[in-house]
Structures are given as C-alpha cells and as structure tokens.
N, C-alpha and C positions, 0 to 999 in steps of 0.2 A: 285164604284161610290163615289164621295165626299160628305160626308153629310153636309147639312147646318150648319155654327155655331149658337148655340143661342145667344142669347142677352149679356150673362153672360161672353163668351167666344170670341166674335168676333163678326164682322161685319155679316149680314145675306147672305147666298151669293148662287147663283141657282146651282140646283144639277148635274149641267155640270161643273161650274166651272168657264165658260166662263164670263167676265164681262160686253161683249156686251149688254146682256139682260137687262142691268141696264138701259144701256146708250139707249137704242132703243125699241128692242121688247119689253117690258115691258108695256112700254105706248100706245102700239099698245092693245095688250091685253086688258088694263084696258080702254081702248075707246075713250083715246084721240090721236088718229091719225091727226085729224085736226089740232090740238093744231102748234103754232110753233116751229119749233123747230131750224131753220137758217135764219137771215135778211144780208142782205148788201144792199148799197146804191140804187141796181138796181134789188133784186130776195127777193123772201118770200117761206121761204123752208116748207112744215110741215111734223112732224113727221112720215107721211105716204109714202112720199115723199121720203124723205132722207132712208127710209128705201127701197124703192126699188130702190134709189142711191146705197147705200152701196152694196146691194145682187149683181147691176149689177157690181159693183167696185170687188166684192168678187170672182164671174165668169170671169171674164175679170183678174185677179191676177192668179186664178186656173189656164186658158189657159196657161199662159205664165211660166206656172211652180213653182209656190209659194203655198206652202202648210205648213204644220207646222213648226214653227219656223223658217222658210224663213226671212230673213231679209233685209227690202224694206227701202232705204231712201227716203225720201220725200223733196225736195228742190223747193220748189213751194210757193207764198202766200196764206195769210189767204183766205178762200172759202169755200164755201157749198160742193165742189169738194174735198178740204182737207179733213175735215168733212166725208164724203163717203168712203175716202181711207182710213184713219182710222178703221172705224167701219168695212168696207170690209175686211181688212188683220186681225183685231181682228177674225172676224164672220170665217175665215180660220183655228186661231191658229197661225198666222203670225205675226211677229213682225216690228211694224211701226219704224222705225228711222228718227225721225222729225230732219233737220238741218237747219241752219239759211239762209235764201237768200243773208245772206251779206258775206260769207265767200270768201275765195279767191281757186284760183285753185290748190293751194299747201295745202290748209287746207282740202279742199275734199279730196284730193288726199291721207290725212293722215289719214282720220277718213273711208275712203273707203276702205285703208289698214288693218286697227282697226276691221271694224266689218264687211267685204267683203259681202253689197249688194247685191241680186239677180240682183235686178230691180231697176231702181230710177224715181221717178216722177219727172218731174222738171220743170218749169217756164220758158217762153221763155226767158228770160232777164238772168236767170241762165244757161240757155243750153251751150254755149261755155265755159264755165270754169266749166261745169261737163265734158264736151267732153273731155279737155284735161288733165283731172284728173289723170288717167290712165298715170303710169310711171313719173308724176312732183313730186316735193320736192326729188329730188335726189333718190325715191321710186323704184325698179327694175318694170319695163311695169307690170302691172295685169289687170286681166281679171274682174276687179268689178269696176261697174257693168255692169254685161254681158248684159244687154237691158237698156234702155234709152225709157220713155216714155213724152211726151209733153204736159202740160198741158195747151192745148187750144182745142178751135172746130176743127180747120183745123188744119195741119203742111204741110209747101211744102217739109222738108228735107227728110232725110231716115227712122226718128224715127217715131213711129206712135202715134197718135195726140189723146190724154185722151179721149176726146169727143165723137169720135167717137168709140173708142172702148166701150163707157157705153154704147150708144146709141143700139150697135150691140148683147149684151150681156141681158140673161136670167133677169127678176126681183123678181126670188124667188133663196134664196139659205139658205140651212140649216147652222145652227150651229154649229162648231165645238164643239164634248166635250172633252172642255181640263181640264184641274185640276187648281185649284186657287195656284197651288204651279210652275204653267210651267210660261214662259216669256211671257210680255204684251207689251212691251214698253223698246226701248233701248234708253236716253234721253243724249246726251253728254252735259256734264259743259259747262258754260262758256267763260272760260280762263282766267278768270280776275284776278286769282294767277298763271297759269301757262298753258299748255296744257293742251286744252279739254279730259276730261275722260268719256269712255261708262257708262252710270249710269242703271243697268236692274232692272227695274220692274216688280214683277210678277201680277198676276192677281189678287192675294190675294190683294197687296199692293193699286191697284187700286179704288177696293169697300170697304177697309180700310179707304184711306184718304176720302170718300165722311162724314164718319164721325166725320171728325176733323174740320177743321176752318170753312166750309160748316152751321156748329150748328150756328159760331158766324153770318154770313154771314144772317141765316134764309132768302133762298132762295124760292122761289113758283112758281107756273104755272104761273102766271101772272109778273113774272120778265124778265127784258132784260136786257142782260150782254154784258160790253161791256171793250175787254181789249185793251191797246193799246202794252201789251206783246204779242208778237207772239203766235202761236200756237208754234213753236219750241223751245221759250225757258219753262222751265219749270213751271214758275208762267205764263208763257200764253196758257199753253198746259190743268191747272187746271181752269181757268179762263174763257177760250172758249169753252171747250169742258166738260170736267168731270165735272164741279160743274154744270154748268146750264143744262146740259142733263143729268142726274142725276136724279134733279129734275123736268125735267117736263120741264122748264122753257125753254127761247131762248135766243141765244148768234148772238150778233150783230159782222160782221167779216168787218175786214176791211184791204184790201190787201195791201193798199199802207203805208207808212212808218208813224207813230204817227206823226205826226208834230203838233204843238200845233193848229193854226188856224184851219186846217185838222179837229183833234179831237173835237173843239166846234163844229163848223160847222153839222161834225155829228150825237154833242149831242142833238143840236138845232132841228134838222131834223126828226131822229129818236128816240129821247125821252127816252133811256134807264133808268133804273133804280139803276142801279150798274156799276159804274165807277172802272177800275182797271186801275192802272198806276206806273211808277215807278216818286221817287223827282223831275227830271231833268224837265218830262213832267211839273208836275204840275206847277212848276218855270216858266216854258214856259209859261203855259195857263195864269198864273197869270200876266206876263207880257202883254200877247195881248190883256185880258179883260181891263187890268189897262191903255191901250194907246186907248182903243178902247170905251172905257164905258159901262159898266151892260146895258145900253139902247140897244147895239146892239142885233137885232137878231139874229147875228150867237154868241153871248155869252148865249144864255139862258141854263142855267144847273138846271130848276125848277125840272125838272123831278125827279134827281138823290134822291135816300134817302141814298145811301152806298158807299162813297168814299173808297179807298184800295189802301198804294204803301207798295211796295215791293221791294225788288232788290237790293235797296244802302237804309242805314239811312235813315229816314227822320228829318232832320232838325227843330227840334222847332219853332223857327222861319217863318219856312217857314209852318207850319202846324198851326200856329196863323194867320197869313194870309190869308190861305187858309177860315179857318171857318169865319173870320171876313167879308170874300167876299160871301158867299153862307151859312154861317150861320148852315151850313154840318159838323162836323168834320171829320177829314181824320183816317182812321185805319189805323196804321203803324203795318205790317205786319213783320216778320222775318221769313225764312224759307230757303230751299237751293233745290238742285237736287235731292241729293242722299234722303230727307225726303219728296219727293212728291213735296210738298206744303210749306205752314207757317204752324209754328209749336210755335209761340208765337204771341201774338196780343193784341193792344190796347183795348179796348172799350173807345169811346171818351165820355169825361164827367166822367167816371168813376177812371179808370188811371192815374197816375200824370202826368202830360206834360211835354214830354222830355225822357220819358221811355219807355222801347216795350212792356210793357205788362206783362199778363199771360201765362203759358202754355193750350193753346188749348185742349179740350176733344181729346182722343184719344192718348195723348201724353206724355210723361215723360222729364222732365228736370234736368240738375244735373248740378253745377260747382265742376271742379275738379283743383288741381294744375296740376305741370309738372310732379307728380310721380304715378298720376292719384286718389290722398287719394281727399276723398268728402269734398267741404269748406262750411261752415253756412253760415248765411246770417250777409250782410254788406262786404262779401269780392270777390276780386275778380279773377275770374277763367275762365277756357277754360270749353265750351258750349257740353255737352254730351248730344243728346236728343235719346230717345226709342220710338218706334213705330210700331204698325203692318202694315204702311204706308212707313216705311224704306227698300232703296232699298239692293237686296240681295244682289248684288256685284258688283262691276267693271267689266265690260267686257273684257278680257284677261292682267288683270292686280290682277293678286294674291297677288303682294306687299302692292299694295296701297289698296287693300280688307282688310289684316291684319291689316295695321297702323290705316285704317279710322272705320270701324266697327268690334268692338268687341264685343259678347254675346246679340246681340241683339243693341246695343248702338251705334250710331253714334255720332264719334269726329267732330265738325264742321267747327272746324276751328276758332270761334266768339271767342270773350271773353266779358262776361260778368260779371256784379254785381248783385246783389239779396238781398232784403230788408226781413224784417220779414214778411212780408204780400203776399210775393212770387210775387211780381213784379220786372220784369227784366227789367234792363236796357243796355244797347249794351256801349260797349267800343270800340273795335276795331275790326277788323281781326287779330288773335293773329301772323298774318306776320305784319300788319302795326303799332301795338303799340311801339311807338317809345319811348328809353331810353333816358332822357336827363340830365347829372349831377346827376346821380343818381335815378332820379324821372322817374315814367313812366307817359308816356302825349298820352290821345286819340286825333289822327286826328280829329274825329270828334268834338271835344268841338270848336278848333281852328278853323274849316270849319264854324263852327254855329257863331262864332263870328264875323268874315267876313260875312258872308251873313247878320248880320243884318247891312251893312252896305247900302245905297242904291243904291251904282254905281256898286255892284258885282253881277252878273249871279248866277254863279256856280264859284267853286272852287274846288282845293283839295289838301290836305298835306301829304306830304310824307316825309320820313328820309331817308338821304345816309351817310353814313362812310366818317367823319370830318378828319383834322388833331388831332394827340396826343390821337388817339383812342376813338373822341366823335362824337357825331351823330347831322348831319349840318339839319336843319327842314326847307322845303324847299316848301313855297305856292304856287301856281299855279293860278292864278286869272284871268276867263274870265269875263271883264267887261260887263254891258247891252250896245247895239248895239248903239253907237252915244251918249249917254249917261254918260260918265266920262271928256268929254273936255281934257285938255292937261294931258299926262301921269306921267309926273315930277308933279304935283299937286294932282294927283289921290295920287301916292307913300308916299306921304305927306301925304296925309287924312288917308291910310290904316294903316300906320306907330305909326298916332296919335290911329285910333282906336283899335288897337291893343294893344296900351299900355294901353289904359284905358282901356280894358277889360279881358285879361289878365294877371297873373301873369310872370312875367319875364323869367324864365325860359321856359313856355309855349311858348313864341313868337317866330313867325316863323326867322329866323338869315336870309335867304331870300325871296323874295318877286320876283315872274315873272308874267308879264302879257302877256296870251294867246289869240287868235283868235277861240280857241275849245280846248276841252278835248281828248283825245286818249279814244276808246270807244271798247268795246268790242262788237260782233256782237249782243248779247243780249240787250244792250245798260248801259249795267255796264261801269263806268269809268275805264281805263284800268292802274290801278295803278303800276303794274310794269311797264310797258312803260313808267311811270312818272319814276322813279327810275335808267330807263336805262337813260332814257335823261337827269337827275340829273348827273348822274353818266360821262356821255361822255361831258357835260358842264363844269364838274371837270376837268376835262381832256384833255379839249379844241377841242373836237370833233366838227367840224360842224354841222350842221342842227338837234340841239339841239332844241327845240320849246320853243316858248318865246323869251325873250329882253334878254341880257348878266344877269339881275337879279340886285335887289338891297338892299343892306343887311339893314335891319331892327332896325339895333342895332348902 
C-alpha cells in the first residue's frame, strides 16, 4: 500500500492513492455534503449529489467495460454530467480524455488513433463528426471508440443517451485503490505550435498541483469559480474542476461558448467570486462594458475579488484597463499542459507591470541557453520549470518525452528574462522570437504597442523568411467592429503609431487587416496558421486572410 507523503516530502495523499478522495469523498466525510459543489445557469449540484452522480457514472462505465486505465474521451460541454464522468472514471482507475468540442472529424479521428478510446461521451452537436471519426484523415478504418455514448436525457439514434444510463445505474460504488504513481488523466495540447500531443498525468501530479498556484488563488468553501476555459483545455480542466473541488468550494460551468456579453451576463446573475479567462475574452468584456456602461446590469462584476488569464500574454495595456474599470487587478498567469497548471504568476500590486511574475509554491524555474548551461538574472533564456505537478510523459511519443522532459525538468518551450528579485518576464515562444538585422524582437512588445492604439481588437505578429535571408515581420490587425472608418486612414494612423512607439528595426515591414484571428480550439491564437498564410501570401497563394498588406516602411 502507498504511504502518505509528509509535509516535508510531498503533497498529503490517501493511502489508496486514488485522488478522487480529494476531489469528493472527502467532504462527504468531514460533513459538508450539502455544501455546493456545481452551479450552471439552470441546476445547483452539492456535494452529496454529485457524489452519487459520479458512483452512478462509475457503475454505468464498469457495465460497458471500463476498468482500469480504460481510456474514455469525453467530447461533450461543460456540465455537472462532465463533472460525474470524471470523478466516475477516476473512482474506476480510468482514465478521462477530456477533448475539445470544436475539433473537426479528422482531428478526432487522429488523437482516437493516438490514444484508442473505449468509450467516448459526446455532445449531441459533437456526435456526427465523432461518428465519422473512425477511418478519416487518411487514418486505415479503427475500431475506437468501440461505443459511443450521448450526452443527453433522451437519444432517438442507436447510441444510448448519458441520462439514462445514470438514472438506471447503482448510487454507491467503491474506490478504486490505485497508486498515485498510475495514470489520472490523458490532457492533449493545444496545437497552437503544432499537432496536438497526449500529455499523461498521474495521480500523484493531480494532488501535486492543488498545492501550487491554488496557495496564490487562496480558495474556500464559500468561493464560486467560474472559467470561461473549458474543462478540456487544461487551464480550464484546473479552473473547473481540481482547484475549486479541492477546496471545498463550487465551480460555475458553463456549456456554451465564453462570448464576452455571454460571460457578464453570467457574472451579473450568478455572482462568482473567481473569474478565469484567457486576454482575448477580457478584450472582449472590456469592449461591451465600454459601449454599454458600468450602469448596466448585465455588466456588474462587484462580486469577483480574483481575476486570472492564462493561455496567451497578457498585454499591459490591456491589464491597465482592466483594473482601471473594476479597480480588480488581473493575475497574469503562465503555465502549459505538460505542467498541470501555471507555474508563474503575478500578484497585482506587488509585481511590476508588464511582467509574469514569480515562481508559484510547488515549483522550480531555471533559464537555460541553447546548450542547456543555467543563465543569471538580467539575461535571457528558454523556460525549464520542475514539478511534482509535471506530467510523466507523452502518450506513445517517446521522442518528444526525451526532447521536452528531462530529469524531472520540463523544456517549455517560453523564453523568458529574470531580474535579481526572481521576477519573470515572458518574451516569446522560443518558435516566435523573431530575428531582425541582427536583433532579436518579442511579438509581444510589438502586439502591446498596437493595442494601445484605439481602433485595434486584437492583434498578432509573426516572422516569415524575407528576400537576402532576412525575416519580413508581419502584423495582423483585427480592428473593433465599425470602429476604424476608412481602412486607407486606419494604415496611416497604425504606421504613424508605430513609428512613434517603436524603435525601427522593431516595426512591423507589414501591416494586414483581418475580420478574425485563426484560433486554436482552446482558443489560443493559431500562430503557425498566421505563418502559413504569411508564407502562401509571399507566394501569391489565394485565400491568404487579410487585404494584400501594407508595408509600414
């Protein structure tokens, strides 16, 4: 049997192993079954609740043949139902494969290749492109997953319909004891630098991160959390589920898509206390409060005391506005897959603005070069962080296990700088620091300059391979909606403010105005898509996004 770790040594963790207990039985035990523990617009879940959810979610998985390390995808929205299949396939030994509802049927069809499914729950709006998953992307026909389940009350089709199988299904089911060293969670990337990769979590890593950014977060029974990342992606799998069930607390789900009106709406309504989001949203939110007036009732965010993005930079700029509207400051978060969670974080007021922060409890930070030798502070380098929160490996990818984790140590991929006081600051993704004459120039400075303009959205910059072997820097500029008047006069204002705010070399050589960003299903900006379309625009490719572009210079 697994002995607990102490204090000294690790995380505290049950002598099963299992890390359900944390997340559920736990607070049954200590007597708050009442307590909540899931809201959505239309149900109030508690603790006691959800836990004879789960047991019957856990019976109803056993039937159909899922037992340990079974591995179930989940393609369904946020839910008290999600919520249950989770805990259910944990309380087996099973492992959950949360994946995004926006993927397409050839992306199924490749990460169903990847980590061959039992079972897959899925969303009615998702079921025809899980159905045709099987044999697309040029993949040979396979048999995963061999059942298909429906997450609703009814289903007319062949598959049988979530609801009813809880309904039919036992509401006691024991605990797997598994060992905090077996798998918990299979959490695929992104793709926002490339194809999505299996990231396994074990069970250890699980009741690991509750004590890293969790500490800064200082969560309680009486918190409501509310993310507009998914449960699937991984800052919305810690955000909905692990941090606030955790603690005690309840997590506010909300199945339909963040749209910014959406998420005031409601914050107004249901009053959370912990807002998590990624830049884009807040952009968003800041727009509709700013057209609509702090007077409205669907803008009231009194509630909130703990703003949180994560995902992409947050923009200075955009995080001075933010506090100047709600008087809140935002935590800028940095964190990834393969580390759980963030794994560096602001404290607002404390931190200088414009920086990410400290390393979080529970965590290790290191900048190294290209030869991996460790650099001091003032210079800058690629992001190694250590963790008992890091995942063990790639799922059938030994390569990329080797390159990204070593000895404990995950390569991030970031590049960062570091001051004597050990506050980091984010540079780039060491794929997007661009070379220019010599100098190396973070996207992000260039993005932030542009946004404090006031007819830009969002933005993003990218480098592609120039003539004479130089690197052409190339913006992407989605104006606010109706809001710039003629585009020939826009080009002119971004041109002037660009030169007055950066150094010359810095400035983008061109300039495109877009109607959206290429987005990753997470809702990361999908910057190699910027790159390709860079790239076939060079080229003279058709349906290239954007106006032909206008050089800057």
């Amino acid at each position: 049997m697994t002995q607990p770790l102490d204090s000294a040594s690790g995380p505290a963790v049950p002598p099963d192993g299992n890390s359900v207990h944390r997340f559920l039985d736990d607070h049954l035990t200590a007597g708050h079954g009442d307590a909540l523990c899931a809201v959505t617009e239309h149900e109030r879940v508690t603790y006691r609740e959800m836990h004879a959810r789960a047991c019957r979610a856990a019976n109803a998985f056993a039937a159909a043949g899922v037992g340990y390390e079974t591995r179930v995808a989940l393609v369904l929205p946020d839910s008290p139902d999600y919520l249950a299949c989770v805990l259910g396939l944990l309380r087996l030994g099973a492992v959950p494969v949360p994946l995004s509802t926006q993927l397409t049927t050839d992306d199924y069809a490749r990460i169903f290749s990847d980590c061959r499914p039992r079972l897959a729950v899925v969303g009615p709006a998702q079921l025809a492109a899980v159905r045709a998953a099987p044999g697309a992307a040029g993949l040979a026909k396979a048999s995963w997953p061999r059942e298909i389940w429906v997450a609703a009350d009814k289903h007319t089709g062949p598959e049988p319909a979530l609801g009813g199988l809880l309904a039919e299904a036992a509401e006691e089911c024991p605990v797997a004891p598994v060992s905090v060293d077996d798998m918990a969670v299979i959490q695929y990337t992104s793709g926002s630098t490339g194809a999505p990769r299996g990231v396994v979590h074990l069970h250890r890593g699980l009741l690991a991160v509750l004590d890293t950014f969790p500490v800064r977060l200082g969560l309680t029974r009486g918190d409501l959390c509310l993310s507009a990342a998914k449960l699937s992606f991984g800052y919305g799998f810690g955000n909905s589920f692990l941090f606030p069930l955790a603690a005690g607390a309840a997590t506010l789900l909300m199945p339909e898509p963040a749209e910014a009106a959406r998420v005031l709406r409601l914050v107004a309504q249901r009053r959370p206390t912990v807002l998590c989001a990624v830049p884009a949203l807040y952009s968003a939110m800041l727009t509709v409060v700013e057209r609509s007036g702090t007077s409205d009732a669907d803008a009231d965010l009194s509630s909130v005391r703990r703003y949180v993005s994560a995902g992409e930079p947050l923009p200075p700029s955009l995080a001075e506005r933010w506090h100047a509207l709600t008087g809140v400051g935002i935590v800028n978060g940095l964190g990834s897959t393969e580390c759980l969670h963030i794994f560096i974080a602001t404290e607002p007021g404390t931190t200088p603005p414009g920086s990410s922060g400290t390393v979080v409890p529970g965590f290790e930070a290191e900048l190294r070069d290209e030869q991996g030798r460790l650099l001091g502070p003032g210079e800058t380098g690629h992001l190694w962080v250590r963790g008992e929160a890091n995942a063990a490996r790639y799922w059938n990818d030994q390569p990329a296990t080797r390159a990204t984790m070593a000895g404990g140590w995950n390569r991030t991929g970031d590049q960062l700088s570091r001051d004597a006081d050990g506050v980091f600051t984010f540079v780039a993704r060491s794929d997007d620091v661009l070379k220019v004459g010599g100098y190396k120039v973070a996207p992000t400075e260039i993005e932030d300059c542009l946004l404090r303009h006031p007819a830009v959205a969002e933005c993003a910059v990218v480098g592609v391979p120039g003539p004479h072997a130089t690197t052409e820097v190339i913006a992407y500029v989605r104006p606010h909606d109706g809001g710039h008047g003629d585009e020939d006069d826009l080009r002119g204002e971004l041109r002037a403010h660009v030169r007055a705010g950066l150094a010359r070399f810095k400035q983008p050589r061109t300039l495109r105005l877009v109607d959206a960003l290429p987005r990753t299903s997470t809702g990361k900006i999908a910057r190699h898509a910027l790159r390709g379309a860079a790239r076939e625009a060079a080229a003279g490719t058709p349906g290239a996004p954007g106006t032909p572009g206008d050089p800057l210079d």
